[in-house]
N, C-alpha and C positions, 0 to 999 in steps of 0.2 A: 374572117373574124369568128373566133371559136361562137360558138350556142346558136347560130342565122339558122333558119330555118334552109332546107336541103333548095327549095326555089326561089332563094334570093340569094344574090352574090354582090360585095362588094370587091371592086375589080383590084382595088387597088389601098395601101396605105400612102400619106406621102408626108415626106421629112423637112419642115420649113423651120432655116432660122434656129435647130435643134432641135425642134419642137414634132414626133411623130404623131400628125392627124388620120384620124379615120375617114374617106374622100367621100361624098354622099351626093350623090347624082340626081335623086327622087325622093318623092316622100313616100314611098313603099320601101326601097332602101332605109329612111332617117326612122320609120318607125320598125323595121326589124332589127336594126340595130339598137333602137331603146329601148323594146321588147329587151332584148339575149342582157343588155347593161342596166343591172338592177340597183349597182353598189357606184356608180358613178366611175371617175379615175382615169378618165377617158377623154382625146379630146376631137373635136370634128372640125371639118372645112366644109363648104359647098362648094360645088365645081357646077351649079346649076340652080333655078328659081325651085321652089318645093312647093308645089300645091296641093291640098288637103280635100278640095273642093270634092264632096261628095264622098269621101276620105274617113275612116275613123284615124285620130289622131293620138299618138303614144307618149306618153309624157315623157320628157327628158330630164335624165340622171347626171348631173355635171359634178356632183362634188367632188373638189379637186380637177376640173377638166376646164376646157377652153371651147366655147365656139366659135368660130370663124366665119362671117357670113359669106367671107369673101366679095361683098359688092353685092352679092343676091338676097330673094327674099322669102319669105315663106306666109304662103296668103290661103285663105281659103280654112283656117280654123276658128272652129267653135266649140267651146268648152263650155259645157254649162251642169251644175253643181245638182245633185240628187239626195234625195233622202238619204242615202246611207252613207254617203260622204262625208265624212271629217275630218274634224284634226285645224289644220294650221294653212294648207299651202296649195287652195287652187289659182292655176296658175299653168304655163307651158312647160316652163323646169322646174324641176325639183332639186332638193340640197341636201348635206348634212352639215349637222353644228359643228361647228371650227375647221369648214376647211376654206379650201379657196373655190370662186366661178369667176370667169373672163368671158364677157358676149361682146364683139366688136363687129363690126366692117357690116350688119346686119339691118334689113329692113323686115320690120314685121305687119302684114296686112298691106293695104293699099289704099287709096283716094276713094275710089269706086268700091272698095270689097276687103273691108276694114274687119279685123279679126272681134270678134265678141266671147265676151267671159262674164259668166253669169253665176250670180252666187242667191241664194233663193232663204228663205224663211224655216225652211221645213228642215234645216240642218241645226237650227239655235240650241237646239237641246245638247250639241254638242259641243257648247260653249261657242267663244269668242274665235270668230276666223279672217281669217287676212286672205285679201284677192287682189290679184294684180293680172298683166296680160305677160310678162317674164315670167314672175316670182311674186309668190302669195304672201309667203315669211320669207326670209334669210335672214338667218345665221351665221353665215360666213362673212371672211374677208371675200370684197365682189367689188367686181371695175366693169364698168360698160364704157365703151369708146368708141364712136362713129356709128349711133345706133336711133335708128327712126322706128317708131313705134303708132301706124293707124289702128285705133281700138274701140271700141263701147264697152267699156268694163261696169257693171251693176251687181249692185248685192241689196235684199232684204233679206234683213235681220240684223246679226251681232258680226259686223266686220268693222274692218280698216282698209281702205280701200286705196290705190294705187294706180294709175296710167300703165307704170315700170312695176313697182313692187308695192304691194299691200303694206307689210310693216319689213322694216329691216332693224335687225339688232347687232347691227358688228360694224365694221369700217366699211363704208361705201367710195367709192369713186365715179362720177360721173360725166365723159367729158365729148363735146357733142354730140348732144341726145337729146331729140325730137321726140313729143307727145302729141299727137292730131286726133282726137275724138271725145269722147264724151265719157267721166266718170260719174256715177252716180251710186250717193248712200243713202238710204232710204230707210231711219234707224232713230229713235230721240235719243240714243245713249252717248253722254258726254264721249265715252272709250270710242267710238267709229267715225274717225274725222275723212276725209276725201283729197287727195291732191293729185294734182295734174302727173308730175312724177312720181312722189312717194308719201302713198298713205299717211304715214305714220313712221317715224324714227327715232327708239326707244329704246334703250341701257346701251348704247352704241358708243364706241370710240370713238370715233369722227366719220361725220356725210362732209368731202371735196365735191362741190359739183359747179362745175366751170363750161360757158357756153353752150348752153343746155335751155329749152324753149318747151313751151307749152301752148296748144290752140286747140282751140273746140270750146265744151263745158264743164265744169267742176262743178257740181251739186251735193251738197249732204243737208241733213236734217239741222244737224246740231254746226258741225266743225268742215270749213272747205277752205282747202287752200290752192292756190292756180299753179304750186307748184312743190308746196310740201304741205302737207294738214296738219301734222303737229310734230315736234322731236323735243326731246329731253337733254341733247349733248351737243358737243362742239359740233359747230358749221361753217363752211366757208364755201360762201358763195360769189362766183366774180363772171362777170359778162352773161348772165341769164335773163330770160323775156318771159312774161307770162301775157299772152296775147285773149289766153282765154276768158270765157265769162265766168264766175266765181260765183254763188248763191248759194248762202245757206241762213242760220240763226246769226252764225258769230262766221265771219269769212276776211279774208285778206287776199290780196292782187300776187305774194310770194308765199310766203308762211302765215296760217290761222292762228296757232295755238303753240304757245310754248310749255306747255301747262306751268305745272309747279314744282318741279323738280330739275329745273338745268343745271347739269353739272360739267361745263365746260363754256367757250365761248362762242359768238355770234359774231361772225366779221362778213358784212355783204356788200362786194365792192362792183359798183359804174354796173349797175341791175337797175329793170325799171318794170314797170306792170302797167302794159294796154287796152289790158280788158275792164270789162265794165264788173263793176262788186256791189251786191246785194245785197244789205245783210238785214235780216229780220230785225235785231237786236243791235248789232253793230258790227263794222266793217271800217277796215282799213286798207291805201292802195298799195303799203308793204307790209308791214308784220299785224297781226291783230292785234296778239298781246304777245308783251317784254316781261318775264315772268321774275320773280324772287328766288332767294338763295342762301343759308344762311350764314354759308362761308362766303368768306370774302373775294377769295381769288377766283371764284364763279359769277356765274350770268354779266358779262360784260358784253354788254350788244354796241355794235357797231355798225354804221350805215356809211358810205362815201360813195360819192359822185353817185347819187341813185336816185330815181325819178319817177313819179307817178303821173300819168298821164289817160288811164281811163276814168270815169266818173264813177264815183264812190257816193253811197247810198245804204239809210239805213232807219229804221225808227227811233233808235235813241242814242245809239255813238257812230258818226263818220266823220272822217277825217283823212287828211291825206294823208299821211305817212303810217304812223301809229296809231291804233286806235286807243290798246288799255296797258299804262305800265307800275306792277305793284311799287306798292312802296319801299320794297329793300331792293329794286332793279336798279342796273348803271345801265345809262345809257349815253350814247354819245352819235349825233347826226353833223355829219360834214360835206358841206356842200352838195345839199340835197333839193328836188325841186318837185314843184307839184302845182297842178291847175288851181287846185282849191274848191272849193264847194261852191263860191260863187262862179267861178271861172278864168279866175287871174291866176298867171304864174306866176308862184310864189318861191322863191330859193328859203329856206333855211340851216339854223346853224343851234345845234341843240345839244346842251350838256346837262344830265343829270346824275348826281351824285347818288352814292347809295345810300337810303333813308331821307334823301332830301327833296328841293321841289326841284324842279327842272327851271331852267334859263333859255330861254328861246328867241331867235333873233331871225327876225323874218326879212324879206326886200321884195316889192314889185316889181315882175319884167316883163319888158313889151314882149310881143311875141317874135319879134325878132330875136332878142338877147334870149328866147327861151330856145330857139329854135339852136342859136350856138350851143345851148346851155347840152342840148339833149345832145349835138352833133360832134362835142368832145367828149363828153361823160360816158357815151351810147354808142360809141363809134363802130359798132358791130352791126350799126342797125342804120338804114337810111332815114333820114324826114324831109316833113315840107311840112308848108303853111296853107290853110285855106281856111277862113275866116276866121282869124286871130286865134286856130288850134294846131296844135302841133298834130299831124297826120304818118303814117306809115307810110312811105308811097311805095320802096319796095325794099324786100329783105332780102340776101342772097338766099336762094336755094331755099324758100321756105313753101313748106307742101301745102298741096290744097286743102280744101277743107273736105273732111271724107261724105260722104253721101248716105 
């Protein structure tokens, strides 16, 4: 690989599927090669675990490139942000505007020895920054698939904060992808919302994120969401868990904050959120708020077969599904279910027109019928019953809780 330094060798390239990867053996290998690859274009395989531990760690240049975990992992990094650090994008990779990134077959951190990215106070002067444990920003078209992520990603100051990616602004893909650890935004500005996945998703084409799960904590000041903290454009969510705890001012169990500018739509299908939501102010155990639009063929939110089943808690709005939806929102909830504040499962069926008031039709279910309710709608996820609640008793393949 032309620019490696003269004492490190990469043995080999190798050609999968069409596709010519760079083969990376070590993390003294992964970081001479992201040394020499400043301009991205490039793409990689692991043929081996990559540990950092006691390591300085080289950030990685993907735009237009691929990683390939191949099944392996990369553990033992910590990244953590410096006075003269800025810009946009701390984080493990790095991008450029309009191209492509692909991270698949990859696990990052571990149960016991979970990766940390740390974004600090002492950079604010250089505006608004985005942190994730991927990807801080992106700007690109970008797909992650078959991809676990153990982290403690933290920022004080002026971020957007992210499990995956701090903010994203272009088309995402998302499609089984595990978040295990704790984010945290420590920030009063409306602009630095927290999610379990993805910070923040703003002037974007469309976030697809399909079978995709969140555990640990989501914290911010102001805005947390268990698995997105706020986006501006089309969504389409189908088979996703937010299992985490949720705490912030304004917080939700999927999505916090839609703010006020959706310009596309909201479809989240047979999703549910198990974690417990705190909201200072208020909290809901799917979207927070269902935002306005003043065109018509925007903000169309949709909910089917989705269920809330952590307890939801707040000083002046909680509620199970929704918390707050303006007045020029559509909304439509189908066959959706929820414990309720008191503690009954409750199905409902809610249509609201744009500018109008909502129509809401509710039914009690034993906790038997709720237990079907969750075990066709949620079929991704196992339950049981122990004293009249619907319980997790075990997920496929879901990772511990990091330490």
């Amino acid at each position: 690989v032309a620019g490696l330094p003269a004492n490190v060798t990469v043995a080999y390239t190798y050609t999968l599927n069409g596709v010519e990867y760079i083969v990376i053996r070590s993390a003294a290998e992964m970081n001479a090669v992201a040394a020499a690859n400043t301009t991205g274009g490039k793409n990689y395989i692991l043929d081996a675990d990559l540990d950092y531990t006691g390591k300085e760690f080289v950030r990685i240049h993907l735009a237009n490139g691929i990683f390939n975990g191949n099944g392996h992992s990369i553990t033992g990094v910590n990244i953590n942000m410096t006075a003269t650090d800025g810009g946009n994008n701390l984080s493990m990779f790095m991008f450029k505007n309009d191209a492509t990134v692909t991270v698949s077959n990859l696990t990052v951190g571990a149960p016991e020895n979970p990766v940390t990215v740390t974004g600090t106070a002492a950079t604010a002067t250089n505006g608004g920054c985005r942190v994730g444990t991927l990807f801080g920003y992106l700007q690109s078209t970008a797909t992650f698939e078959n991809v676990t992520v153990y982290s403690n990603v933290s920022a004080d100051g002026t971020f957007r904060v992210g499990g995956f990616i701090g903010e994203a602004r272009s088309k995402i893909t998302m499609k089984n992808c595990v978040f295990n650890g704790n984010v945290t935004v420590r920030n009063s500005n409306n602009e630095c919302p927290a999610g379990g996945l993805i910070g923040h998703c703003y002037n974007m084409s469309e976030a697809i994120i399909e079978n995709c799960a969140s555990y640990g904590t989501v914290s911010s000041t102001v805005y947390a969401g268990g698995l997105i903290g706020g986006f501006t454009n089309t969504i389409t969510m189908t088979n996703c868990a937010n299992y985490a705890a949720v705490s912030a001012e304004k917080c939700a169990g999927l999505i916090a904050d839609a703010g006020e500018k959706v310009s596309g739509k909201v479809t989240i299908t047979s999703c549910f959120n198990a974690g417990a939501v705190t909201g200072t102010t208020s909290a809901a155990g799917l979207i927070g708020t269902v935002s306005k639009h003043a065109n018509e063929a925007y903000n169309n939110t949709t909910l089917i077969n989705c269920a809330n089943i952590g307890t939801v808690t707040a000083t002046t709005t909680a509620n199970d599904l929704i918390a707050t939806t303006y007045p020029d929102s559509k909304v439509t909830v189908t066959n959706c279910g929820a414990f309720g504040t008191a503690g009954a499962f409750k199905t409902y069926e809610i249509v609201k027109a744009k500018g109008g008031e909502a129509t809401t039709t509710t039914a009690d279910k034993t906790a038997a019928e709720a237990l079907t309710f969750m075990t066709i709608n949620c079929s991704f996820a196992i339950f049981g019953i122990e004293d009249n609640k619907i319980v997790i008793k075990t997920v496929a393949d879901a990772p511990e809780d990091p330490t």
